[in-house]
Backbone as a printed PyTorch tensor [residue, N CA C, xyz], in Angstrom:
tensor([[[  0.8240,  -1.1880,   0.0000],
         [  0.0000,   0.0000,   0.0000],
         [  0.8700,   1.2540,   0.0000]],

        [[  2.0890,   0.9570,   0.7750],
         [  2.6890,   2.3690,   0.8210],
         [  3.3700,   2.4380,  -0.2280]],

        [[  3.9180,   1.2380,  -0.9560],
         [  4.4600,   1.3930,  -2.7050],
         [  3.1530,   2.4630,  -3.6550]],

        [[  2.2250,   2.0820,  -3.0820],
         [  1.3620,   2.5260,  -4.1720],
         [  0.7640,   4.2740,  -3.9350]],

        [[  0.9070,   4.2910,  -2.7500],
         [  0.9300,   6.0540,  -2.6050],
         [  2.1530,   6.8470,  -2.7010]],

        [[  3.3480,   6.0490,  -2.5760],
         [  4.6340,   6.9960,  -2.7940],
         [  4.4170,   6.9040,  -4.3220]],

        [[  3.7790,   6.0360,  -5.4070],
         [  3.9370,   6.2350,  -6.5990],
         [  3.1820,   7.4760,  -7.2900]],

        [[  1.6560,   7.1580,  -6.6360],
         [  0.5620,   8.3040,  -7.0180],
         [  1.5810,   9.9120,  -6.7050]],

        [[  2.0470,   9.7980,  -5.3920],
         [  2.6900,  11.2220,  -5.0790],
         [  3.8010,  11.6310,  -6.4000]],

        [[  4.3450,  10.6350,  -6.4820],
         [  5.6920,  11.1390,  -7.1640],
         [  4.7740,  11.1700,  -8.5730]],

        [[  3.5330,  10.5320,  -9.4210],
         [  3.1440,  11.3290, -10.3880],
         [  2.6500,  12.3310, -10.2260]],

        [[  2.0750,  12.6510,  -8.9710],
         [  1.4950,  14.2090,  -8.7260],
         [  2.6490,  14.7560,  -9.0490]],

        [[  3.7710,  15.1150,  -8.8260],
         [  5.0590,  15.7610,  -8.3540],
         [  5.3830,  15.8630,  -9.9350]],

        [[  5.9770,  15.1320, -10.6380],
         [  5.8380,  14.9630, -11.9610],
         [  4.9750,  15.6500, -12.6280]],

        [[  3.7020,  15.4450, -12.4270],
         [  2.9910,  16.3080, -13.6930],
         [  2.6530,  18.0060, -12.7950]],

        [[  2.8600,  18.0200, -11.6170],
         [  2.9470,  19.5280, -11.0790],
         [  4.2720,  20.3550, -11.9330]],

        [[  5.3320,  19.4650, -11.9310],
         [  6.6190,  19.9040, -12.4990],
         [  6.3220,  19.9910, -14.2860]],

        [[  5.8360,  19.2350, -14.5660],
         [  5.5030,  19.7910, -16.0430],
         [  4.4410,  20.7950, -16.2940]],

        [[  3.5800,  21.1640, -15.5800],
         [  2.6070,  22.2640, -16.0290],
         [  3.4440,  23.6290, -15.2200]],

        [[  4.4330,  23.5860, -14.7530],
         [  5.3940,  24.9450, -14.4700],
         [  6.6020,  24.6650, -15.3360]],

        [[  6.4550,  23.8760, -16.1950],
         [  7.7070,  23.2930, -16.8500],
         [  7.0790,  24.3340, -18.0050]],

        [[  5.6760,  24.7230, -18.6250],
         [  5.5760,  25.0330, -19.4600],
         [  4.9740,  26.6880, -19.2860]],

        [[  5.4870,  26.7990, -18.3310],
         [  5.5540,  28.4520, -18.3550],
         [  4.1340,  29.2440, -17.7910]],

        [[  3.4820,  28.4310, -17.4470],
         [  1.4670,  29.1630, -16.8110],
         [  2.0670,  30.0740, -16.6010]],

        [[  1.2760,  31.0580, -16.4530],
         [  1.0520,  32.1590, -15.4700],
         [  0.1090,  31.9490, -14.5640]],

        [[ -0.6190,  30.8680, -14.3570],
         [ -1.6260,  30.7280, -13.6990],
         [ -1.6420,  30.4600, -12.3510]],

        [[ -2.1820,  31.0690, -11.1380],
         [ -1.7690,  30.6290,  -9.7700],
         [ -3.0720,  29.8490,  -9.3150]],

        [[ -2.6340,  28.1930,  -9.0480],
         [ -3.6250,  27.7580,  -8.6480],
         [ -3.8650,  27.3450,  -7.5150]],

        [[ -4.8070,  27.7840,  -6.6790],
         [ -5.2960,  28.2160,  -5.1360],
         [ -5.9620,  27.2500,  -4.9800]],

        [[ -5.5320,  26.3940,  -3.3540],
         [ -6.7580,  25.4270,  -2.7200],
         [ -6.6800,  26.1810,  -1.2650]],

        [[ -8.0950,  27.0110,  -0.8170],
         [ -8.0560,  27.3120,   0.8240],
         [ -9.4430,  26.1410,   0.9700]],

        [[ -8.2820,  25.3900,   2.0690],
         [ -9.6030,  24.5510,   2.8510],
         [ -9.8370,  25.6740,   3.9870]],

        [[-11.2990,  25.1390,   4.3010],
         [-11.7460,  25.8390,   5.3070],
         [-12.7100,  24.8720,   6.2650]],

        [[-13.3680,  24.9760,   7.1570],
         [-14.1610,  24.2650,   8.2940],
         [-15.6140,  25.1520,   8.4480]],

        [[-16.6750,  24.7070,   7.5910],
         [-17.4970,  25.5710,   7.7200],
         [-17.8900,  26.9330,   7.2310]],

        [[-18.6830,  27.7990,   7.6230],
         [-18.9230,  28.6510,   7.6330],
         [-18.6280,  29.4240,   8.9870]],

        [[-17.5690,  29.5020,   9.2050],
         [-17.0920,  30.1300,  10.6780],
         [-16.9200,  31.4300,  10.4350]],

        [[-16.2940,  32.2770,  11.3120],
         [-16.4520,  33.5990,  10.5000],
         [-15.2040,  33.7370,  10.1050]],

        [[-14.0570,  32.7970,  10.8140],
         [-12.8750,  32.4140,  10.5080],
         [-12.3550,  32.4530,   8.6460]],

        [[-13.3890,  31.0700,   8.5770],
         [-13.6730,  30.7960,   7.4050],
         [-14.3680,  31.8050,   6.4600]],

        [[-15.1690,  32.5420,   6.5170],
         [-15.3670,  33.7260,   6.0490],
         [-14.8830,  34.6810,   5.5650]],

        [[-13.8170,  35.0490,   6.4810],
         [-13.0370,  35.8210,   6.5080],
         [-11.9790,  35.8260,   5.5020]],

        [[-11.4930,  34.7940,   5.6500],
         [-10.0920,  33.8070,   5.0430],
         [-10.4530,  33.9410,   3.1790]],

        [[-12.1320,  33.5310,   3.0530],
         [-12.2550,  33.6830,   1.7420],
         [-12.5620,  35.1170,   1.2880]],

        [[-13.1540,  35.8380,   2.1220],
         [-13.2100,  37.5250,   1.6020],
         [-12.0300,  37.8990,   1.6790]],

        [[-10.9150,  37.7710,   2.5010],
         [ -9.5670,  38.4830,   2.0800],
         [ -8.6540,  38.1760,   1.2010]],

        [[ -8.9950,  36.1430,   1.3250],
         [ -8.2970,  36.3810,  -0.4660],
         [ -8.9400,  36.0070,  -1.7270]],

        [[-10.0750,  36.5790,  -1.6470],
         [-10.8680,  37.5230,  -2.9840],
         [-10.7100,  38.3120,  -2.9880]],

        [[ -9.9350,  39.2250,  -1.7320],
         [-10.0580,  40.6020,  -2.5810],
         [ -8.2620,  41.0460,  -2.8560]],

        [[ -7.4960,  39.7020,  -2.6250],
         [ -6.4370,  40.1580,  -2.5000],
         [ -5.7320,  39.6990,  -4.0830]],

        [[ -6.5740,  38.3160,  -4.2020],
         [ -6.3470,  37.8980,  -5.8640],
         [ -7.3070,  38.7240,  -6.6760]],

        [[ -8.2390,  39.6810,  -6.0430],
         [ -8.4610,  40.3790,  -8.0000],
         [ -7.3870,  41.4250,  -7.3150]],

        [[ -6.9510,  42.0630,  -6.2390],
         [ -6.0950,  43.2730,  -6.9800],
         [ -4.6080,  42.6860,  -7.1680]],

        [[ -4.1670,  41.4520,  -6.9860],
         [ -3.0320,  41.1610,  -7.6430],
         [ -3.0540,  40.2080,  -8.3760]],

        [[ -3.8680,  39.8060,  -8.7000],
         [ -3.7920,  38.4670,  -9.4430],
         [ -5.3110,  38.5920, -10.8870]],

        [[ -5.5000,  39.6200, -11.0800],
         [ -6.3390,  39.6860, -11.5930],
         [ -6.8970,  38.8780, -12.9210]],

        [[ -7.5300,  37.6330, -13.4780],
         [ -7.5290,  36.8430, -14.5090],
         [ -6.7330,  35.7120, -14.4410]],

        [[ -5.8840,  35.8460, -13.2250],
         [ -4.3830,  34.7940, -13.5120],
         [ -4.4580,  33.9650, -12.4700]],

        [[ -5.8560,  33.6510, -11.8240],
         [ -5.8130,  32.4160, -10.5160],
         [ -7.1060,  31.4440, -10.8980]],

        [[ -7.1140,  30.6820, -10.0520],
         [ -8.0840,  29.9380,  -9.5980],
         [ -8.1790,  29.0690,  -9.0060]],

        [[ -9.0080,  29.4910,  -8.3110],
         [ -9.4230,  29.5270,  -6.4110],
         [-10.5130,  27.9870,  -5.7320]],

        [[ -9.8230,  27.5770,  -5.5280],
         [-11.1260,  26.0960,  -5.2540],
         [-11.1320,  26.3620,  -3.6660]],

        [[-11.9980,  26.6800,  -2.9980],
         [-12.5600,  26.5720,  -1.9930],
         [-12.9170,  24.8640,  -1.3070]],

        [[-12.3320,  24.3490,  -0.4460],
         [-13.1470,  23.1450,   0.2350],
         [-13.2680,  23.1860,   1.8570]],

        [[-14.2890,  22.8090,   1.8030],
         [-15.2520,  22.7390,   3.1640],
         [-14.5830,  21.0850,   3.6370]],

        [[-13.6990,  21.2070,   5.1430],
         [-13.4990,  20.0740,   5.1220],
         [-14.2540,  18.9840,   6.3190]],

        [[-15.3990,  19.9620,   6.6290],
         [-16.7110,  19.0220,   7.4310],
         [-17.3490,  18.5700,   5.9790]],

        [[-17.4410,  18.8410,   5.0890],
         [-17.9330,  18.3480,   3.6640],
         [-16.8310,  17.1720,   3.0750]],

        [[-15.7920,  17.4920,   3.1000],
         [-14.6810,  16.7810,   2.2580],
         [-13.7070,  16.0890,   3.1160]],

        [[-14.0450,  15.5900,   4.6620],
         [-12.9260,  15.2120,   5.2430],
         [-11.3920,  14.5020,   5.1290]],

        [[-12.1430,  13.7840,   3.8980],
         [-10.6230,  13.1660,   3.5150],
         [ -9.9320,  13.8430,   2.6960]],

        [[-10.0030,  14.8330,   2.6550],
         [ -8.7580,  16.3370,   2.5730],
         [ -7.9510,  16.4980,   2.9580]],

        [[ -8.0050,  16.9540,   3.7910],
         [ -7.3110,  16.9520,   5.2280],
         [ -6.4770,  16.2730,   5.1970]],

        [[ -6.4550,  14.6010,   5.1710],
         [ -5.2480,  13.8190,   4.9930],
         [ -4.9350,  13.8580,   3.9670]],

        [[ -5.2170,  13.8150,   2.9320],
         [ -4.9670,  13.7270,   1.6410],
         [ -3.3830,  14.9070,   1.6770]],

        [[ -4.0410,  15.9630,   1.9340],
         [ -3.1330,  17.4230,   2.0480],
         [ -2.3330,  18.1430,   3.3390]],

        [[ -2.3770,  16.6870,   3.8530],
         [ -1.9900,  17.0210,   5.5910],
         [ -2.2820,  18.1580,   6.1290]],

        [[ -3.6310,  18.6000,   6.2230],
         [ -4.1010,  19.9950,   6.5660],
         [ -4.0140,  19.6210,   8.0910]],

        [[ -3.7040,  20.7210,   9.0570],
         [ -3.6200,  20.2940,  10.5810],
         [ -4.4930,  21.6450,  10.9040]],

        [[ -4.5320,  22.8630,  10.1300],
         [ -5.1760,  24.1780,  10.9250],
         [ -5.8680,  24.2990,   9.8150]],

        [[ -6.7640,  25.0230,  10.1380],
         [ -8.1520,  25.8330,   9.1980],
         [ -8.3590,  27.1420,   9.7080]],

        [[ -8.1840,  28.2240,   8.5880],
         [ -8.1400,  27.8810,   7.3580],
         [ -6.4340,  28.1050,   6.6680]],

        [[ -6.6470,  27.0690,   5.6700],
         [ -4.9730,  27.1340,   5.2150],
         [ -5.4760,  26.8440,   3.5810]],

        [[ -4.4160,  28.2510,   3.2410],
         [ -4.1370,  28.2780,   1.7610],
         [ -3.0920,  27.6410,   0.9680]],

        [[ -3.3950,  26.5590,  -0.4340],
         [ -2.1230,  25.9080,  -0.4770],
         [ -1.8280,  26.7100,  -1.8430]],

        [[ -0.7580,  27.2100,  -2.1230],
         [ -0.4060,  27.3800,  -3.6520],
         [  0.1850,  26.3280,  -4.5840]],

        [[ -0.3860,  25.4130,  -4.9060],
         [ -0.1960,  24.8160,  -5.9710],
         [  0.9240,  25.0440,  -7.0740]],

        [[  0.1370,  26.0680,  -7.9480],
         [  1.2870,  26.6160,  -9.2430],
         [  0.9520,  28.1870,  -8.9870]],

        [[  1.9360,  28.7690,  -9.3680],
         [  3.4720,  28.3260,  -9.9080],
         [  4.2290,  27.7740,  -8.8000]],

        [[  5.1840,  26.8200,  -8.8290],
         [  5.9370,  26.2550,  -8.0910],
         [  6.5530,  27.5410,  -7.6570]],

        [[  7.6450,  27.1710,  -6.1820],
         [  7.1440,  26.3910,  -5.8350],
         [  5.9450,  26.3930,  -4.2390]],

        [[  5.6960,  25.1710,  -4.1800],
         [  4.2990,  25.1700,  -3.3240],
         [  4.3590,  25.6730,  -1.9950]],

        [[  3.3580,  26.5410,  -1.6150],
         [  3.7820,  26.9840,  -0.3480],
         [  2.5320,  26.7820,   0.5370]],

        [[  1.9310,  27.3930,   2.2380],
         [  0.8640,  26.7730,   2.5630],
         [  0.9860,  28.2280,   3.4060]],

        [[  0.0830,  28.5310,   3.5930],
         [ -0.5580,  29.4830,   4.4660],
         [ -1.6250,  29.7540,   5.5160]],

        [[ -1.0540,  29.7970,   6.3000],
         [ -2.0200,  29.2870,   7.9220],
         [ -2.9280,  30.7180,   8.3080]],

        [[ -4.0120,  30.5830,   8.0960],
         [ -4.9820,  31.8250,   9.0120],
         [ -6.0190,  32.2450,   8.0410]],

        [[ -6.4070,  33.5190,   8.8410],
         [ -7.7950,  34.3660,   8.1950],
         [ -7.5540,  34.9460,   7.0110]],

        [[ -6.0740,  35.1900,   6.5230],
         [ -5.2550,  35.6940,   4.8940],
         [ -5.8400,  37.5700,   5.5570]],

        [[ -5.9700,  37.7710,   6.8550],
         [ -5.9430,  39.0170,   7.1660],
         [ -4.6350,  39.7470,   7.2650]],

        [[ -4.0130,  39.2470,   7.1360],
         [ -1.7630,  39.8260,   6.9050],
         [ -1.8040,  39.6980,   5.2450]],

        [[ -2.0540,  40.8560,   4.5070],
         [ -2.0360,  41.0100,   3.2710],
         [ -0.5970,  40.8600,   3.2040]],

        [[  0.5230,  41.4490,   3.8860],
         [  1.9220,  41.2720,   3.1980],
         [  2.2910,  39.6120,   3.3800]],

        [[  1.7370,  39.0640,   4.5010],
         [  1.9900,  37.5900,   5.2230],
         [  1.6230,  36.5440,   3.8620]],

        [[  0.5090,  36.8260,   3.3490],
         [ -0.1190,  36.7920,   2.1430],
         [  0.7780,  36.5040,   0.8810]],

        [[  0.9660,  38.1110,   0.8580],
         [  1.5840,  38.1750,  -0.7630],
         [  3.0630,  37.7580,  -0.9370]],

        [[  3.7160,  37.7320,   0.2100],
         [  5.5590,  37.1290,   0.5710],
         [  4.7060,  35.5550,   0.2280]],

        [[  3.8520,  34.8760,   0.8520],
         [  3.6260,  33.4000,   0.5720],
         [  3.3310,  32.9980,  -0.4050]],

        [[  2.3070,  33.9740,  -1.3650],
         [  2.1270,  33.7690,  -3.0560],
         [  3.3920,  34.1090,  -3.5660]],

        [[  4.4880,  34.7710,  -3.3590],
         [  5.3880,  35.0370,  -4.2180],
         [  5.1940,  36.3890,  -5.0740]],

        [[  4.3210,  37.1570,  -4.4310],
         [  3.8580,  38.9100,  -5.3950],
         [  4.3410,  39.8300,  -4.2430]],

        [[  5.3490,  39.3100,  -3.3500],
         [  6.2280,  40.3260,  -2.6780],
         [  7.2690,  39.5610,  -1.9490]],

        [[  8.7390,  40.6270,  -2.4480],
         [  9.7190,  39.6330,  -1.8500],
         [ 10.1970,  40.2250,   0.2500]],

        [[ 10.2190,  39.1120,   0.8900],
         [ 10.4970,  39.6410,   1.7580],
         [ 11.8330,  40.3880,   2.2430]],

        [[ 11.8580,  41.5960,   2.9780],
         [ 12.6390,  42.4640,   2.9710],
         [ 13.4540,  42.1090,   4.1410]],

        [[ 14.6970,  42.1290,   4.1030],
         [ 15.6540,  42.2040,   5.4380],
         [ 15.9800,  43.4010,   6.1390]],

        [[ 15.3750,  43.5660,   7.0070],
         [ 15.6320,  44.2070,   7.9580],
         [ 16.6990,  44.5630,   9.4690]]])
């Protein structure tokens, strides 16, 4: 069994690496969330409004409810809600909270580099 999920992973991994292999511009967004909390609420109004003013035409956003979809969660080793995963463009990053830290945000999409201070 575990031959057969290290295989599925490593074709995920594989064909993630070929659709940034061919240049998208496309950023593709999974925020799980838990409900309708206001948590959860929140998390999706801030980044709707944070992908149309930076990402305008160039995302798409799948929302999952994971009292709806539980086997998510493992699937994507989700441990907190709500958490944003970036997919593409490589590479993948995960983002823990309400997406109320617009810079916390945009350093994790990669549309701001973080500054040393």
């Amino acid at each position: 069994m575990k031959e057969k999920n290290a295989k599925a992973k490593s074709a995920t991994h594989k064909f993630d690496l070929t659709i940034a292999d061919k240049g998208l511009d496309k950023y593709i967004l999974r925020l799980y969330i838990t409900g309708s909390t206001s948590r959860s609420v929140l998390a999706i109004s801030n980044l709707k409004k944070i992908c149309e003013e930076y990402l305008e035409g160039q995302y798409e956003l799948e929302v999952i409810d994971l009292y709806q979809n539980p086997l998510a969660a493992k699937e994507e080793q989700i441990i907190a809600a709500p958490t944003l995963i970036k997919k593409l463009p490589l590479p993948f990053r995960r983002i823990i909270g309400d997406m109320s830290n617009e810079e916390k945000v945009l350093i994790g999409l990669d549309l701001r580099k973080l500054e040393n201070t």
